[in-house]
PLY file of the C-alpha trace (Angstrom):
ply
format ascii 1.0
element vertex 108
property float x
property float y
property float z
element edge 107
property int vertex1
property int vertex2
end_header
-5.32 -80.42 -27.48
-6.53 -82.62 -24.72
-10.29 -82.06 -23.12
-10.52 -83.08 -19.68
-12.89 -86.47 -19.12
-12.98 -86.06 -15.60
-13.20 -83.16 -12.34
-11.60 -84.57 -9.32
-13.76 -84.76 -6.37
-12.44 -83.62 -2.85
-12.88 -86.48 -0.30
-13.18 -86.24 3.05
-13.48 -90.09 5.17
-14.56 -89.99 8.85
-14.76 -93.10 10.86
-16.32 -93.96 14.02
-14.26 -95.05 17.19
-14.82 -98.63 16.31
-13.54 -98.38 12.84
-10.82 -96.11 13.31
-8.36 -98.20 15.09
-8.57 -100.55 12.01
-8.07 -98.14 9.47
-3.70 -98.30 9.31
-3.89 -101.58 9.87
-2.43 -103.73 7.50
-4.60 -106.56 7.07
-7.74 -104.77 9.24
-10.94 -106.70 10.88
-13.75 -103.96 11.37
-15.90 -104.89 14.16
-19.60 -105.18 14.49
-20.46 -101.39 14.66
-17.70 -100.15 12.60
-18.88 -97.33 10.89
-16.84 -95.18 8.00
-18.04 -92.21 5.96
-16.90 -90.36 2.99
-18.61 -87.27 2.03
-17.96 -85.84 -1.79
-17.60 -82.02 -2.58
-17.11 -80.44 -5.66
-14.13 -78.39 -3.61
-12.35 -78.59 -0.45
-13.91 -75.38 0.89
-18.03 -76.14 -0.31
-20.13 -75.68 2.45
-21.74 -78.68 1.77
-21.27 -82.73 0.68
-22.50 -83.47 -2.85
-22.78 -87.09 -1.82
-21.89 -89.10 0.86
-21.42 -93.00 1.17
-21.40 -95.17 4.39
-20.55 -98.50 5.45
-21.76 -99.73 8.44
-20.82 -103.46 9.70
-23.38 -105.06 10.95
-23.49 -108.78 12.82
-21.24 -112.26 11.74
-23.96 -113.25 9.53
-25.31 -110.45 7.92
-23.95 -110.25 5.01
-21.41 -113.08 4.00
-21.38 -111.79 0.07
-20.17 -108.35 2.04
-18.20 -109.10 4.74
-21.44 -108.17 6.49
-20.89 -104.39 5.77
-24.32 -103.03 4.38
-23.70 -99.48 2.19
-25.43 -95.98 2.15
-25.81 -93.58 -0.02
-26.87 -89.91 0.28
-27.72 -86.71 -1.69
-26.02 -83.56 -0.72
-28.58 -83.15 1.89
-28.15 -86.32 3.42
-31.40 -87.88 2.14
-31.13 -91.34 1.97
-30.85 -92.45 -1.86
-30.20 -96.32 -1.32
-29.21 -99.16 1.23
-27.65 -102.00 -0.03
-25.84 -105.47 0.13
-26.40 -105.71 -3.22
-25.18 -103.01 -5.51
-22.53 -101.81 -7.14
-20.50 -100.82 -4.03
-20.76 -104.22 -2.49
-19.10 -105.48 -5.74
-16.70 -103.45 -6.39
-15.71 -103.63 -2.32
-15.48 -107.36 -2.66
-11.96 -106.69 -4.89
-10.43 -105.38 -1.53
-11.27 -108.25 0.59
-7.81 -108.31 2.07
-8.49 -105.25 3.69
-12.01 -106.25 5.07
-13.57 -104.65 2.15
-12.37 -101.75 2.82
-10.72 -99.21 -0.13
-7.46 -97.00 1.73
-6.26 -95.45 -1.40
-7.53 -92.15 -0.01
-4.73 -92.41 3.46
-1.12 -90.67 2.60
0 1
1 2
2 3
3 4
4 5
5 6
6 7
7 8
8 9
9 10
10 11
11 12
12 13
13 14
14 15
15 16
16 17
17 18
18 19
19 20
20 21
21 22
22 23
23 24
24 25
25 26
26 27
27 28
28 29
29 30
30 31
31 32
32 33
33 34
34 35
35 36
36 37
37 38
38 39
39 40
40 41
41 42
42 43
43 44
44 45
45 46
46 47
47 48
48 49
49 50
50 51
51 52
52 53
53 54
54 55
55 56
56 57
57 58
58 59
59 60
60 61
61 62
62 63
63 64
64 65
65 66
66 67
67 68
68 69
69 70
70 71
71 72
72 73
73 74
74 75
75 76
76 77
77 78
78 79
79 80
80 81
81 82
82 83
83 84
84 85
85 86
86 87
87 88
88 89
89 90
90 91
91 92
92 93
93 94
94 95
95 96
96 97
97 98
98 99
99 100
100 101
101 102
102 103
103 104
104 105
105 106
106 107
């Protein structure tokens, strides 16, 4: 018999009006105030986020490890738990450097 090793997560991603006209694009360039937001629940109807991560692209310069994105990362209760260039999310977003760092596995 198998045991499950891991509970899916329902993921909702918002973007800001700067960042969304980017997001279908094939090989996207977010602009300086692009902002994009996914917020975690445990299940599509909580009435609350378990955690929510942001990227935020800030100014040609920034950040050149990052593409000059800088990443947040909240509690449920939107209290700010870190703020970052360097962390795990910046590497793991430099693998999708074709897509300006961005991850779009989430889009149907």
């Amino acid at each position: 018999m198998f045991k499950p090793v891991h509970e899916s997560r329902y993921g909702f991603v918002f973007a800001n009006e700067i960042a969304a006209g980017q997001m279908d694009a094939k090989n996207p360039v977010f602009a300086e105030g692009s902002i994009i937001v996914r917020e975690s629940k445990v299940t599509a109807d909580a009435s609350s986020p378990e955690k929510v991560i942001a990227m935020v692209k800030h100014a040609r310069g920034f950040s050149k490890k990052t593409g000059d994105w800088e990443f947040l990362s909240f509690d449920g209760e939107l209290n700010l738990l870190s703020r970052a260039t360097k962390s795990d999310c910046a590497t793991c977003h430099q693998r999708a450097e074709k897509t300006d760092r961005v991850f779009r596995g989430y889009r149907p």
